[in-house]
C-alpha positions in Angstrom: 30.8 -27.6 -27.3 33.3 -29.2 -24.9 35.9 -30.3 -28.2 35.4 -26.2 -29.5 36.4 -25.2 -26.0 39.2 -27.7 -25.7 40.3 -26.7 -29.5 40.5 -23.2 -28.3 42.7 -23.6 -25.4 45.0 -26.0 -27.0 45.1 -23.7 -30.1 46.2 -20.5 -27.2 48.7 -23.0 -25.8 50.3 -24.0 -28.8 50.1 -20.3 -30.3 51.8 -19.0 -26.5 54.5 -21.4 -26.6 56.0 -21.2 -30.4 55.6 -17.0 -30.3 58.6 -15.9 -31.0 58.1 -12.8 -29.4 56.2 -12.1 -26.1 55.6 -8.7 -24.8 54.4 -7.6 -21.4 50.6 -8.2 -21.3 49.4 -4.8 -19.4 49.8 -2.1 -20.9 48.6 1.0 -18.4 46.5 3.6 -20.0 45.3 0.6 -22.4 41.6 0.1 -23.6 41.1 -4.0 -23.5 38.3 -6.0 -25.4 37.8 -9.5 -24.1 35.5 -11.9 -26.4 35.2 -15.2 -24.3 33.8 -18.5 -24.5 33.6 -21.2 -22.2 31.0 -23.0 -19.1 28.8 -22.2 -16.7 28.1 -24.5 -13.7 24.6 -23.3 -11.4 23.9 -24.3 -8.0 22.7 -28.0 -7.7 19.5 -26.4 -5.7 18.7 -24.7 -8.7 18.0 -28.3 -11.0 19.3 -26.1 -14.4 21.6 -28.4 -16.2 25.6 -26.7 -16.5 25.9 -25.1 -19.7 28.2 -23.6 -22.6 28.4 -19.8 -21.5 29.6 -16.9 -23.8 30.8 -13.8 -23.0 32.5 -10.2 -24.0 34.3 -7.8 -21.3 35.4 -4.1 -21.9 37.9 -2.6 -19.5 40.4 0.0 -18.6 43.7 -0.6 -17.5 43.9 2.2 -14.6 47.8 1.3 -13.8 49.9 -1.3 -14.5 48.4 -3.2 -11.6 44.8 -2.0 -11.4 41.8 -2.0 -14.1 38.2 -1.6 -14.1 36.3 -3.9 -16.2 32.6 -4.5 -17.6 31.3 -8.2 -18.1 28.6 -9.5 -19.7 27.9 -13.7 -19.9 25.2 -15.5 -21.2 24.2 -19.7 -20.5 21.6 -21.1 -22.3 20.1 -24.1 -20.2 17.5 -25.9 -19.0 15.7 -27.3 -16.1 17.0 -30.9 -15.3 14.6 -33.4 -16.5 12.5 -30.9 -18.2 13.9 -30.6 -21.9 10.8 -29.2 -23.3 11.5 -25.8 -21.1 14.3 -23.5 -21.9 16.2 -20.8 -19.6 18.7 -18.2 -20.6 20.9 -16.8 -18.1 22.8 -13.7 -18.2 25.0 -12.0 -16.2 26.2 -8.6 -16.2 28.9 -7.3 -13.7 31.4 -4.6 -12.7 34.6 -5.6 -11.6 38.4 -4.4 -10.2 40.9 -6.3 -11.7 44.7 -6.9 -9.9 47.3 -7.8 -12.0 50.2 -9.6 -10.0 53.6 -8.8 -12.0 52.3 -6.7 -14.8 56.3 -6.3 -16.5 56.1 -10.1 -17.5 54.7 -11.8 -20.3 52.8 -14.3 -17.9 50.3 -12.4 -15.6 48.0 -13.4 -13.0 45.4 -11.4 -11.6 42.6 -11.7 -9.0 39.4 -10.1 -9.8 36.0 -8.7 -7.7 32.6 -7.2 -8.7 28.8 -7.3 -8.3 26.0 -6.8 -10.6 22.8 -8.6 -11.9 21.9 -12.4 -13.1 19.0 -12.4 -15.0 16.6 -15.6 -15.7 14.1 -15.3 -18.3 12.4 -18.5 -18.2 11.1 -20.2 -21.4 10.4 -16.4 -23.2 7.9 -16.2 -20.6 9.2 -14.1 -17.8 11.8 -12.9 -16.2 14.0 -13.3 -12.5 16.5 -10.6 -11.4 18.7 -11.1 -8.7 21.8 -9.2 -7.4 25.1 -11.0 -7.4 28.8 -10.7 -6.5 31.6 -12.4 -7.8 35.4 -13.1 -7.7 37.8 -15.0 -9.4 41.3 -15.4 -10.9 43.2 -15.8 -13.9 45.8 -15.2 -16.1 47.0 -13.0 -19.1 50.0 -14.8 -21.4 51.5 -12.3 -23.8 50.9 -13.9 -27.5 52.0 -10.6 -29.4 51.6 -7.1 -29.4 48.1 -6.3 -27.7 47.3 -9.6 -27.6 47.0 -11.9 -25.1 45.4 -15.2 -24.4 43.3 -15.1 -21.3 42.0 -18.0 -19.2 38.9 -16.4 -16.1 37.3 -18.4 -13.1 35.0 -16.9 -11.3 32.4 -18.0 -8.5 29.5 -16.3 -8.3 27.4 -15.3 -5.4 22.8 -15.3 -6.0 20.5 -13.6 -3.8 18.1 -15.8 -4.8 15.5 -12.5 -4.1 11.6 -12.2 -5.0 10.2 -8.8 -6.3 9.3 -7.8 -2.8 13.4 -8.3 -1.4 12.5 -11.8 0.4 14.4 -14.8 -0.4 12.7 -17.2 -2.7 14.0 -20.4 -0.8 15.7 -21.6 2.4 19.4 -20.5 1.4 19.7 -16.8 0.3 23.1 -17.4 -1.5 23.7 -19.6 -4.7 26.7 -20.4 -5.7 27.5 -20.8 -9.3 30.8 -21.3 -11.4 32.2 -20.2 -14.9 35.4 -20.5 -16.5 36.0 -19.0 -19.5 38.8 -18.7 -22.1 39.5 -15.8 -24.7 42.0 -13.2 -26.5 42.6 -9.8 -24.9 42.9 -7.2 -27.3 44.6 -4.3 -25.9 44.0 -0.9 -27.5 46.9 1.9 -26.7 48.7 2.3 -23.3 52.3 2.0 -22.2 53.8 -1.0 -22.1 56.2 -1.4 -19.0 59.7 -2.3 -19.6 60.7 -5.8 -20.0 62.3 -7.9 -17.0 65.5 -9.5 -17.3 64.8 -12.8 -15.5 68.1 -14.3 -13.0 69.1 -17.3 -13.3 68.1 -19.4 -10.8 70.7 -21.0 -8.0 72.2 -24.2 -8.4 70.5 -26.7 -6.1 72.2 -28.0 -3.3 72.2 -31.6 -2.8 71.3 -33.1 0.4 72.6 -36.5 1.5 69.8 -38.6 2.6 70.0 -40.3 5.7 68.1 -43.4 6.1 66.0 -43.8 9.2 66.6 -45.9 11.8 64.7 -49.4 11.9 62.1 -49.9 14.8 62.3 -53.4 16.1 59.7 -56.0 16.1 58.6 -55.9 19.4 58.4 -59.8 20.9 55.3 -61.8 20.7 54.5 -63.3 24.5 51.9 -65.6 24.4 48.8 -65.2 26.7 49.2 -67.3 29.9 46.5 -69.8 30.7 45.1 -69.9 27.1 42.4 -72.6 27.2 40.9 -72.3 24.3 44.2 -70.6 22.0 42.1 -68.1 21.0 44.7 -65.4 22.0 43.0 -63.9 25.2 43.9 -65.5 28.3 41.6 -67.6 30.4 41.7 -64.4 33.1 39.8 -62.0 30.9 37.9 -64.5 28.4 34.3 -64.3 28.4 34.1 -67.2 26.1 36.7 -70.3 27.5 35.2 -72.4 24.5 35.6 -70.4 21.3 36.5 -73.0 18.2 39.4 -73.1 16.8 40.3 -70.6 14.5 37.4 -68.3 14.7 38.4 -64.1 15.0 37.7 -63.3 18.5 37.5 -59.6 20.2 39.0 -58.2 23.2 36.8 -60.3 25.6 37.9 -63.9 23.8 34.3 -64.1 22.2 33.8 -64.4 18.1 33.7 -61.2 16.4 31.0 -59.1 15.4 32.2 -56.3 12.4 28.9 -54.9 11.6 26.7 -55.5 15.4 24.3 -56.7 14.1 24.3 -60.2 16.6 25.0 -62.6 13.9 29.2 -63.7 14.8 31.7 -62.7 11.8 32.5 -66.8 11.3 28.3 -67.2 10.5 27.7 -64.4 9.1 27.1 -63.7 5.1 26.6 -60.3 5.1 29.3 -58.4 6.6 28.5 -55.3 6.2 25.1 -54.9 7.3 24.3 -51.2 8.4 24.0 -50.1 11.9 20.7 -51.1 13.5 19.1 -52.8 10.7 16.9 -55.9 10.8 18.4 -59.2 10.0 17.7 -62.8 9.2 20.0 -65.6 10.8 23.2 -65.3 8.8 23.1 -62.0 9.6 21.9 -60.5 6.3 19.1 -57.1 5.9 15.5 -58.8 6.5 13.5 -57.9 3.4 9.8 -57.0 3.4 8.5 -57.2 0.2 6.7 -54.6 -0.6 3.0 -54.3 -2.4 4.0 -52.5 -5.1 6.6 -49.5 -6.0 7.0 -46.3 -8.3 10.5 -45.3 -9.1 10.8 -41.0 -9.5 13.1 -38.9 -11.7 13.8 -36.6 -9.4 17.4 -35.5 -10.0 19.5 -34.1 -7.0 23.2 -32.6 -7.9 26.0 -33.9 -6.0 25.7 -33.6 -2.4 22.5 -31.6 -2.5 19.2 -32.6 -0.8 16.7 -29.8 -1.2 13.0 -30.4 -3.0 12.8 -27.8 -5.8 9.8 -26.3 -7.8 10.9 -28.3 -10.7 10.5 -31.5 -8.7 7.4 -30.9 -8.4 5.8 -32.9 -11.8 7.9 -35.9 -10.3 6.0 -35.2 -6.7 2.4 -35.3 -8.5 2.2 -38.5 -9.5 4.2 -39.8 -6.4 1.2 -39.0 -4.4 -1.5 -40.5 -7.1 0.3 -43.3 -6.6 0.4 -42.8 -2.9 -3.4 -42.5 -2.6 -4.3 -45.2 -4.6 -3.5 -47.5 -1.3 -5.0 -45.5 1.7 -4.9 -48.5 3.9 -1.4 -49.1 3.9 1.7 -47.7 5.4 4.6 -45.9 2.7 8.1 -45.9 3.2 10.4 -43.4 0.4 13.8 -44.6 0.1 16.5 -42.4 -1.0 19.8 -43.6 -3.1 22.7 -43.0 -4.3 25.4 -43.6 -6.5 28.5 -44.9 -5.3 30.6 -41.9 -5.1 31.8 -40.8 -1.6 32.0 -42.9 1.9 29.2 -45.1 2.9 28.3 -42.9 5.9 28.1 -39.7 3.4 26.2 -41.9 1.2 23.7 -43.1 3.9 23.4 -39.5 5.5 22.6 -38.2 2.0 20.1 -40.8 0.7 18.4 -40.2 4.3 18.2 -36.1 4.1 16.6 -36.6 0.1 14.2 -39.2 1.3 13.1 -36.7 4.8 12.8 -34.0 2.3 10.5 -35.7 -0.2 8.1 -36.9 2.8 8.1 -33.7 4.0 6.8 -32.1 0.9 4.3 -35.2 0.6 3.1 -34.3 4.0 2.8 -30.4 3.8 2.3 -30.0 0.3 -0.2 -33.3 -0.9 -1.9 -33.8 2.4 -0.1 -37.3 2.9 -0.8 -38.4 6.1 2.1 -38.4 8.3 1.7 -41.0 10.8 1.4 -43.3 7.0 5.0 -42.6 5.6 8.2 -42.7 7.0 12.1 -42.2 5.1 14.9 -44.8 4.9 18.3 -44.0 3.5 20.0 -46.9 1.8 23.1 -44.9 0.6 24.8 -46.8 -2.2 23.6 -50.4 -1.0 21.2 -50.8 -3.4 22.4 -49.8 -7.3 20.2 -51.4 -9.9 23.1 -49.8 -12.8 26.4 -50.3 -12.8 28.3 -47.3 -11.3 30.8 -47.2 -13.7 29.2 -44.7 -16.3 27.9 -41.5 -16.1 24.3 -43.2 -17.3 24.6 -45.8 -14.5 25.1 -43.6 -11.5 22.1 -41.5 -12.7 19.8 -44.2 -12.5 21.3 -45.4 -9.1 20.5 -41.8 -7.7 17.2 -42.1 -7.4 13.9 -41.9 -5.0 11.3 -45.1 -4.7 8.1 -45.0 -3.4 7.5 -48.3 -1.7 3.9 -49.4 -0.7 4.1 -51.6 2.4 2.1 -54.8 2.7 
């Protein structure tokens, strides 16, 4: 599906730049049929895979700058992890379209609407909620009534139940499509062309170059006893060895602060506050035994969903098979993003899996606690799409 869509939009491009003649693309009074295909991306929190989307619009060009339009799209997907279940999407919306230039043969245009997204999950029921949505595009001029038309939009859930209360924590979803297709214009006026100026002649600036700063002059520290760079005045430590980093108060350096000096220790970049051995690297517990989960989370998304739920079952099985000892879930990630972000992240996935273990399996909560290793930890190589999959992950780990 992704080399069809990228065969259509090459195929408009090509066909839009060897026309050999290119009329204005809104036409007011005009009739316009819109087949479209293209993708459809749905909130992470949702745990549907991003699909192929296809779609048909009918509209009305009121002016040469307004139009009303009817949409219709439909995504066929499927829960994340759960192949065996299907879920067809579709959307149907009313929108005002604003064309931006309608006389030329390229035209942008911003659009707005609400309507309805409909889920009907695995042929066996059906979810309604009202949406909005807005977006932009563009119209290029191939040939007479026909144009080649390129349509983002962001759309806005109300995740709502049949009794009007929201279904989860967040009352808005936001989901994504973008969508190529030809315009077929039926009747209207066209608007007369526009003779385009030429454009001024551009007026060269002599550079100037910037004026060199000076090195300002080394002065060594006075009374240096142990030429560590910090004078004997304000050095807590007069017997620092040679050649060993020191910090502001002439002692050895300590990046990470985690006790063990830079010059002894082998792990650099030990997180804040963890336990460490004496060259300064993580202290490592062994645990009894662990159980990796396949629960997927999208990108920068945290919440436990409904379809995590399988995943969560045999988590606590596993759990309560060792009533005697103490659980700790560690969250991952991949190594996309800063290793703060990462650490923050893993943290809020693992808190949210306890919590459901708690409130939902009757875990006990003074027996499991969450730790967030971030990216630290990758047991695949983060350089594939495969790899940072695995590396995003949840483990249950049964203290001794």
């Amino acid at each position: 599906m992704k080399k069809f869509c990228k065969t259509i939009v090459l195929a408009g491009c090509l066909l839009a730049a060897t026309s050999a003649v290119a009329l204005a693309s809104v036409r007011e009074g005009a009739f316009t049929v819109t087949p479209m295909i293209g993708v459809h991306a749905f909130d992470g929190a949702l745990e549907l895979e991003n699909s192929e989307a296809y779609g048909l619009a009918i509209g009305y060009s009121l002016t040469r700058n307004w139009a009303i339009e009817l949409d219709a799209r439909f995504a066929p997907t499927e829960p994340k992890g759960m192949s065996d279940m299907d879920v067809d999407a579709l959307v149907g919306t009313v929108n005002a379209l604003y064309h931006f230039k309608p006389g030329r043969d390229f035209v942008p245009y911003l659009a707005v609407g609400a309507g309805v997204l409909q889920y009907d999950v695995d042929g066996s029921g059906r979810d309604e909620d009202p949406v909005v949505n807005w977006g932009a595009g563009f119209k290029y001029a191939l040939a007479d009534h026909v144009d080649l038309r390129l349509d983002l939009r962001h759309l806005l859930d109300f995740r709502l139940d049949k009794d009007g209360e929201t279904q989860d924590d967040d009352t808005l979803r936001h989901q994504f499509s973008a969508m190529v297709g030809l315009n077929v214009q039926f009747g209207g006026v066209a608007a007369a062309p526009v003779v385009k100026a030429a454009p001024p002649a551009p007026v060269v600036q002599q550079a100037v170059a910037a004026p060199v700063a000076a090195s300002p002059a080394v002065i060594p520290a006075p009374g240096d006893g142990d030429h560590d760079g910090v004078s004997d005045a304000v050095d807590h430590c007069l017997d620092t060895a040679p050649g060993v980093r020191v910090n502001e108060d002439g002692c050895p350096a300590d990046s990470d602060g985690d006790g063990v000096p830079d010059f002894k220790d082998a792990c650099l970049d030990t997180p804040r506050g963890a336990r460490v051995d004496g060259q300064g690297c993580p202290f490592v517990v062994t645990p009894v035994e662990t159980l990796n989960l396949h629960l997927l989370f999208a990108t920068n998304k945290d919440q436990v969903t409904p379809f995590h739920y399988r995943e969560l079952d045999r988590a606590a099985a596993f759990i309560q098979k060792y009533p005697d000892h103490d659980v700790v879930v560690e969250g991952h990630t991949d190594n996309r993003g800063g290793d703060e972000f990462n650490r923050t992240l893993s943290q809020r996935r693992a808190e949210n899996v306890v919590k459901v273990l708690v409130e939902k399996y009757g875990i006990p909560a003074g027996r499991i606690a969450a730790k967030g290793f971030g990216a630290s930890q990758p047991t695949a190589s983060n350089d594939t799409a495969e790899g940072r999959e695995q590396n995003r992950r949840v483990v249950i780990s049964i203290m001794p």
